[in-house]
C-alpha positions in Angstrom: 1.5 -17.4 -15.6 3.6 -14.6 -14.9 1.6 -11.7 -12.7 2.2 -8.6 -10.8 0.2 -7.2 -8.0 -0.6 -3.2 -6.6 -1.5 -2.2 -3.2 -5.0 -2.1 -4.2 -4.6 -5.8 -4.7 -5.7 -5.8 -8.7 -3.2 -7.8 -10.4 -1.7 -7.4 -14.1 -0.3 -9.6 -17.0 0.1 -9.7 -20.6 -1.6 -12.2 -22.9 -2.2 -12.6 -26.6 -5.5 -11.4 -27.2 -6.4 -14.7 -29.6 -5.4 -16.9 -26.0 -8.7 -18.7 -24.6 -8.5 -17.0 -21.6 -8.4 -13.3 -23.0 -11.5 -14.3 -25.5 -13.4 -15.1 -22.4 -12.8 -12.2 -20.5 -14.5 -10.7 -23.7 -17.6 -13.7 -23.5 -18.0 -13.0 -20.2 -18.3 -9.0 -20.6 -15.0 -8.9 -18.1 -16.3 -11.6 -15.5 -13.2 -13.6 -14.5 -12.2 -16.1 -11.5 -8.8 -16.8 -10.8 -7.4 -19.4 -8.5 -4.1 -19.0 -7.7 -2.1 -21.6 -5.7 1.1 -24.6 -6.0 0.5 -26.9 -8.4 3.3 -29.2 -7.2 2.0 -29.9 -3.6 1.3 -33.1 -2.8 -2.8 -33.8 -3.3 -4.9 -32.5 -0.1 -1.8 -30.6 1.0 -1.8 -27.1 -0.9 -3.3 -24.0 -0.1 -4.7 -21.6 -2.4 -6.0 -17.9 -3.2 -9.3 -17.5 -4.9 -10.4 -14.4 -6.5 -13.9 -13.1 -8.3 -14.2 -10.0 -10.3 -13.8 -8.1 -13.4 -10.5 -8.2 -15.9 -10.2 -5.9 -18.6 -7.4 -4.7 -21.3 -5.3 -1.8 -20.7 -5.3 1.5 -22.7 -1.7 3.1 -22.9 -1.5 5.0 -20.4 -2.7 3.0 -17.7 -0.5 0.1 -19.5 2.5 2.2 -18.8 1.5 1.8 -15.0 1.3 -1.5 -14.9 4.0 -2.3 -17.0 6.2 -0.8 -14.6 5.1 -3.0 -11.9 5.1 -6.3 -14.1 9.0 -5.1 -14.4 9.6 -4.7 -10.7 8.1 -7.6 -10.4 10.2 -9.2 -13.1 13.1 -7.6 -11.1 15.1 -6.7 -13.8 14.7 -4.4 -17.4 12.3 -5.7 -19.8 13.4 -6.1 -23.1 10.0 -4.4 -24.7 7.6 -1.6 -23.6 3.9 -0.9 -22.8 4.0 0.4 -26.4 4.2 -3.1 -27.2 0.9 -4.1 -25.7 -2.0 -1.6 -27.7 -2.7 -0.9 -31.2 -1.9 -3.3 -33.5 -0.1 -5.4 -31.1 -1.4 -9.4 -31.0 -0.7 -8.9 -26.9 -1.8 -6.5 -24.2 -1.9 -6.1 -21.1 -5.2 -6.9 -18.4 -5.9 -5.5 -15.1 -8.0 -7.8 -12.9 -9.9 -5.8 -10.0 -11.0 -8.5 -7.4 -14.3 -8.3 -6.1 -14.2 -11.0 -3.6 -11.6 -13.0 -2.2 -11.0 -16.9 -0.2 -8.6 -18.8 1.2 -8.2 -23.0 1.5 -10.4 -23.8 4.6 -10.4 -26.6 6.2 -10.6 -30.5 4.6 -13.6 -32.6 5.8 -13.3 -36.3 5.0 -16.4 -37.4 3.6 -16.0 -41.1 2.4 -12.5 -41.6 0.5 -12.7 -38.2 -0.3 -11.6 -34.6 0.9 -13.9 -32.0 0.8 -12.5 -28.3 0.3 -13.8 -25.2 2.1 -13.4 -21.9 1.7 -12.3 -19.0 4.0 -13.6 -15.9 2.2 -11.4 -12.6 3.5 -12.0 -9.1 3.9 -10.9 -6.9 0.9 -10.4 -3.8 2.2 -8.7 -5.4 5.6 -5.7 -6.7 3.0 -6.0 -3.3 1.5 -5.7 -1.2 4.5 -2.6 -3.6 5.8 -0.3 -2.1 2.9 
């Protein structure tokens, strides 16, 4: 999925509202988890970001916002607007505010098996480093 990020660390995208994953923002009264990491590594090998807090649609105005970062982001013009993403549009476009975040800890062999941890980091310590 293609995402942006601001310095406050909340991260944007545009989805069809009928998508799964924009119904259960709505299920889960904005709830959301996101793991973001490479699919392709080689099993036991990747590393990845983990994320808990609360996702929501955008309004216009604040979809202009982050449309413009989804664009830099893109790094080049997009052929629509934030106009595209309200009203009676089948898209928009969702903020996601994290609440709390991890990294990939280390791997414990336990049997034939690798168990994960998790690292969990310091919010405003990322925020403050911008």
């Amino acid at each position: 999925m293609f995402y942006a990020y601001d310095d406050k660390l909340n991260l944007y995208w545009s989805s069809a509202i009928d998508a799964l994953h924009s119904q259960n923002i709505n299920r889960n009264y904005g709830r959301l988890a996101i793991a973001i990491y490479n699919s392709a590594a080689e099993e036991g090998t990747g590393e990845g970001l983990y994320l808990n807090g609360g996702a929501f649609p955008l309004k216009l105005k604040e979809a202009a916002s982050a449309f413009e970062i989804l664009q830099q982001r893109a790094g080049k013009i997009l052929d629509r607007t934030a106009e595209d993403y309200v009203g009676d549009s089948p898209r928009r476009i969702y903020k996601f505010t994290p609440a709390e975040i991890w990294v990939t800890g280390e791997r414990f062999p336990v049997g034939r098996q690798l168990v994960d941890t998790k690292i969990q980091i310091d919010i405003n310590a990322i925020i403050d480093s911008f």
